[in-house]
C-alpha positions as CSV (number, residue, x, y, z in Angstrom):
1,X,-7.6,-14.4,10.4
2,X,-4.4,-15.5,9.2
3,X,-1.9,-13.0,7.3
4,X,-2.6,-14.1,4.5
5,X,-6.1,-13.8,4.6
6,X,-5.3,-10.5,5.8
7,X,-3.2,-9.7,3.1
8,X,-6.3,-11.2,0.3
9,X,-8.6,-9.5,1.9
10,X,-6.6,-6.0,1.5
11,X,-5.9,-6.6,-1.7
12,X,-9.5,-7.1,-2.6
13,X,-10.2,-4.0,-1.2
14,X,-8.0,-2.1,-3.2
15,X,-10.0,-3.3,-5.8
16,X,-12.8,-0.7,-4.7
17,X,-9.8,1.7,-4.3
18,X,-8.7,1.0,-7.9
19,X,-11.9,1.4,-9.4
20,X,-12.7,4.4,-7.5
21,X,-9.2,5.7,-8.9
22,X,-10.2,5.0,-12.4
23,X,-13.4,6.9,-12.0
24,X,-11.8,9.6,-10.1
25,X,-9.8,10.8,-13.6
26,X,-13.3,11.2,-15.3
27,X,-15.5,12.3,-12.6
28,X,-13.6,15.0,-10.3
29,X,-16.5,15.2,-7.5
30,X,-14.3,11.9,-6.5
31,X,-10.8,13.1,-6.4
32,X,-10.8,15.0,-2.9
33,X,-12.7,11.8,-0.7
34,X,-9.8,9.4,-2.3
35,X,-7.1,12.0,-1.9
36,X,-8.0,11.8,2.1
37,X,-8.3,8.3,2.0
38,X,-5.3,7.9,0.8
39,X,-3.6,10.6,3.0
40,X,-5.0,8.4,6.1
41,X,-3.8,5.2,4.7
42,X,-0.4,6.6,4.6
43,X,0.1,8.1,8.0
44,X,-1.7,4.7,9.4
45,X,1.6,3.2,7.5
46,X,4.1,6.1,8.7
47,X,2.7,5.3,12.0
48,X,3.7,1.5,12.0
49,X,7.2,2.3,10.4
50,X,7.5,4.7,13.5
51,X,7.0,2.2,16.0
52,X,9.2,-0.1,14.9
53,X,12.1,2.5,15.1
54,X,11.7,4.7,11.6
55,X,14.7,6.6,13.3
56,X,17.3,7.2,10.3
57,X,14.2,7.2,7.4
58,X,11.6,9.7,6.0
59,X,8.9,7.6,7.0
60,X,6.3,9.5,5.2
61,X,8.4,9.1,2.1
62,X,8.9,4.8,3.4
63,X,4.9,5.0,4.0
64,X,4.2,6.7,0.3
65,X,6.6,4.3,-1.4
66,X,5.2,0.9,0.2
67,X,1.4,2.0,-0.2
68,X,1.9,3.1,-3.6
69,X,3.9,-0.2,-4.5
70,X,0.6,-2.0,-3.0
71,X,-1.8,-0.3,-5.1
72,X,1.0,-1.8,-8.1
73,X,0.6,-5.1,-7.0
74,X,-2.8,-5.7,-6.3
75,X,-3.9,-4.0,-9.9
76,X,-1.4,-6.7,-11.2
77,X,-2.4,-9.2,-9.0
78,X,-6.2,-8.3,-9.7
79,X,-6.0,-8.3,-13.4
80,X,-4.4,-11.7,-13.3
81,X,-1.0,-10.5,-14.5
82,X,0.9,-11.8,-11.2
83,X,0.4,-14.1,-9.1
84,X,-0.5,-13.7,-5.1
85,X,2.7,-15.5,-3.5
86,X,4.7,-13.4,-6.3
87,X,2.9,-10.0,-4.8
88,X,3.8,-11.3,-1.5
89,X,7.4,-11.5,-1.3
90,X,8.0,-8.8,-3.4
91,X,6.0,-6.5,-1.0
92,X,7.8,-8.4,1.8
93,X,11.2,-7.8,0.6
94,X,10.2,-3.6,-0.1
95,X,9.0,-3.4,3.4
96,X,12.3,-5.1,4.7
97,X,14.5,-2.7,2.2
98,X,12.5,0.5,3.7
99,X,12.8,-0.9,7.6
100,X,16.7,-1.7,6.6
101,X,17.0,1.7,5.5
102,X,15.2,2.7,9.2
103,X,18.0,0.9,11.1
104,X,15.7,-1.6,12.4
């Protein structure tokens, strides 16, 4: 699979994620499963940003910031209100920002 069928097919799973959000506000029941999800998601992303040197950074702040910016973009990109390459490099250039900000 190429990156960016990666990065399509992870968007389109955040769909799921975005609906399940949504329904989360009305329907409590939902709130803890997506509050570990999400808690998983982000230490699988701290983990990354700590092998590639997250020396210098909070990388569970780094981690927080980029998967939250993610959920952004793919609502945006979702709902037809951006396009994919335009999701793309901005999510490439706040991943380069947080790894600058590592020292890496």
């Amino acid at each position: 699979m190429t990156n960016g069928h990666a990065f399509v097919g992870a968007i389109r799973a955040l769909n799921w994620d975005f609906h399940l959000r949504a329904s989360a506000v009305f329907t409590p029941e939902l709130r803890e499963p997506l509050s570990e999800s999400t808690r998983i998601w982000v230490d699988e992303v701290a983990e990354v940003i700590r092998r590639v040197d997250g020396a210098g950074v909070q990388v569970e702040d780094a981690a927080e910031r980029l998967t939250s910016l993610v959920e952004g973009l793919s609502e945006r990109w979702l709902s037809g209100s951006m396009e994919l390459d335009r999701a793309r490099e901005l999510l490439r250039s706040a991943i380069a920002l947080e790894l600058d900000r590592a020292g890496t």
